[in-house]
N, C-alpha and C positions, 0 to 999 in steps of 0.2 A: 218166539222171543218177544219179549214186552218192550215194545218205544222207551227208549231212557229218553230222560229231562232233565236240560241243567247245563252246566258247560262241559262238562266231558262226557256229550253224549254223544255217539259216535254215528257219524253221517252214512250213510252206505247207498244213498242215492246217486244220482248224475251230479248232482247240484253239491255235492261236497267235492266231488273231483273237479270242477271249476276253480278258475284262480277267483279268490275275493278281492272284491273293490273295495278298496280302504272307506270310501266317502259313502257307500252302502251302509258299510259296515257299524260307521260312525267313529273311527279312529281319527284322532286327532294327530295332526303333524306341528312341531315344535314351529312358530311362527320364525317368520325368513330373519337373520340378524342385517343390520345393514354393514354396507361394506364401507370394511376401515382404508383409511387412506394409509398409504403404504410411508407417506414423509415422516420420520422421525419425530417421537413427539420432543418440546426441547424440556430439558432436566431444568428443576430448580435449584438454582443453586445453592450449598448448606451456608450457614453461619458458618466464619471462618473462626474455631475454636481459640481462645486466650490461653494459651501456655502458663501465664501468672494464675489463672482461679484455680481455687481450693479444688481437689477433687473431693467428691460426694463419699461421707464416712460408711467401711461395710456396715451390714446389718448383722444382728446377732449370730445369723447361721452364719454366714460367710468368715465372721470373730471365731465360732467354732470351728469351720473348715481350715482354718489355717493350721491350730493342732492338730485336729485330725489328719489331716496328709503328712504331717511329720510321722504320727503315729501309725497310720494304715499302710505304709511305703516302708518303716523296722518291720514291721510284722508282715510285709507282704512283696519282698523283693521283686517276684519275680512278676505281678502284675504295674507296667508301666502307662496305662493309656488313663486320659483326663478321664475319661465317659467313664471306668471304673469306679474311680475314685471319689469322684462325683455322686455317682448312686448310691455308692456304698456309704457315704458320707449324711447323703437323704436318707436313710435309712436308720441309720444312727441315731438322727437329729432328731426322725418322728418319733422313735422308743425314748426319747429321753423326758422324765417328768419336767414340770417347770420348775419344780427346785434343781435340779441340772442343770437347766436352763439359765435361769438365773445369772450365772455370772458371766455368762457369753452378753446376757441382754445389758446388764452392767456398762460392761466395756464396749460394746458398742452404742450407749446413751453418753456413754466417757468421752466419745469420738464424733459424735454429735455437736455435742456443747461446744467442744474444739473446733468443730469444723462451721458451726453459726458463728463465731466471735471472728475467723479467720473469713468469712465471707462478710462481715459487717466493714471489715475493715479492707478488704478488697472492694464492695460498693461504692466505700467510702470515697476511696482512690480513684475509684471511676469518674465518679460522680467529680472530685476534682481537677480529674484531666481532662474533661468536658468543657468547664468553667474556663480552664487554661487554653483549650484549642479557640474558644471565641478571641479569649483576648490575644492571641498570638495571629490572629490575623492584622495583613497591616490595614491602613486606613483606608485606600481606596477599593482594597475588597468590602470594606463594610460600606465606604460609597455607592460600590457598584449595587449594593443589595437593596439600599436605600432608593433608589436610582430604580431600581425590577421593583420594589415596592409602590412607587408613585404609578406606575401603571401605563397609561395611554399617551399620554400626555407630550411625555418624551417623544414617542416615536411619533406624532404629528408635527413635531419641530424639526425632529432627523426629516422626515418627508418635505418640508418644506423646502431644508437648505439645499436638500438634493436636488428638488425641482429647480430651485436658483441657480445651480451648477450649471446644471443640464442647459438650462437659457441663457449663461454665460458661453459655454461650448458653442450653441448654436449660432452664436453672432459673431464668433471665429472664423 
């Protein structure tokens, strides 16, 4: 029998019935991870959503999906699950030319327009009731700010009077 060579060549020495040492061998071992601390990481909290802004208009497929499920639900009673309707819906939409296309893409540039003019005018609102929350503070919160503004100044005076205090106390 001729020495085979190469990696499946089969041992038939002492030396193959050995267990192999990985570090002989030259295998490499995935490097150690370090260890996670077990304390909860904390969550950031989201934006808290406005109820008043425009929702975002669908997209041409989603203009088509809306017929389609009327239509694929007459013709298909007895299949009720979203994930269906859905692919079946994806499928439709890839075979269709863009002259088919076309007036789903329409009606959702329709919704578009609609829905930038309805968001200019929601900024707008924003941007006003900004303007209005300054002025609805009363005076001496815009004092006190005024007041955080100047800086150091203040609380070397507050420090002083304190000390005065304190020296009044003492001679009680």
């Amino acid at each position: 029998m001729k020495n085979a060579k190469g990696k499946g060549a089969a041992k038939t020495s002492k030396e193959a019935l050995k267990p192999v040492d990985d570090r002989k061998v030259g295998k490499r071992k995935a490097p150690a991870k370090p260890e996670r601390s077990r304390a909860p990481k904390a969550k950031k909290e989201k934006a808290k959503k406005d109820p008043n802004k425009p929702k975002r208009p669908s997209s041409a497929f989603f203009v088509f999906l809306e017929e389609f499920r009327k239509t694929f639900k007459d013709e298909n009673p007895h299949l009720r699950g979203v994930a269906v309707v859905g692919k079946a819906g994806g499928e439709k939409w890839k075979s269709l030319s863009t002259a088919e296309k076309a007036p789903y893409e329409a009606k959702a540039a329709k919704r578009k327009v609609e829905y930038e003019k309805l968001m200019k005018a929601y900024d707008k609102k924003q941007a006003s009731s900004a303007d209005d929350d300054e002025s609805d503070k009363s005076k001496s919160e815009v004092n006190d700010e005024d007041d955080d503004a100047s800086g150091e100044e203040d609380h070397q005076e507050d420090d002083e009077e304190d000390d005065e205090e304190e020296d009044d106390e003492d001679d009680d």
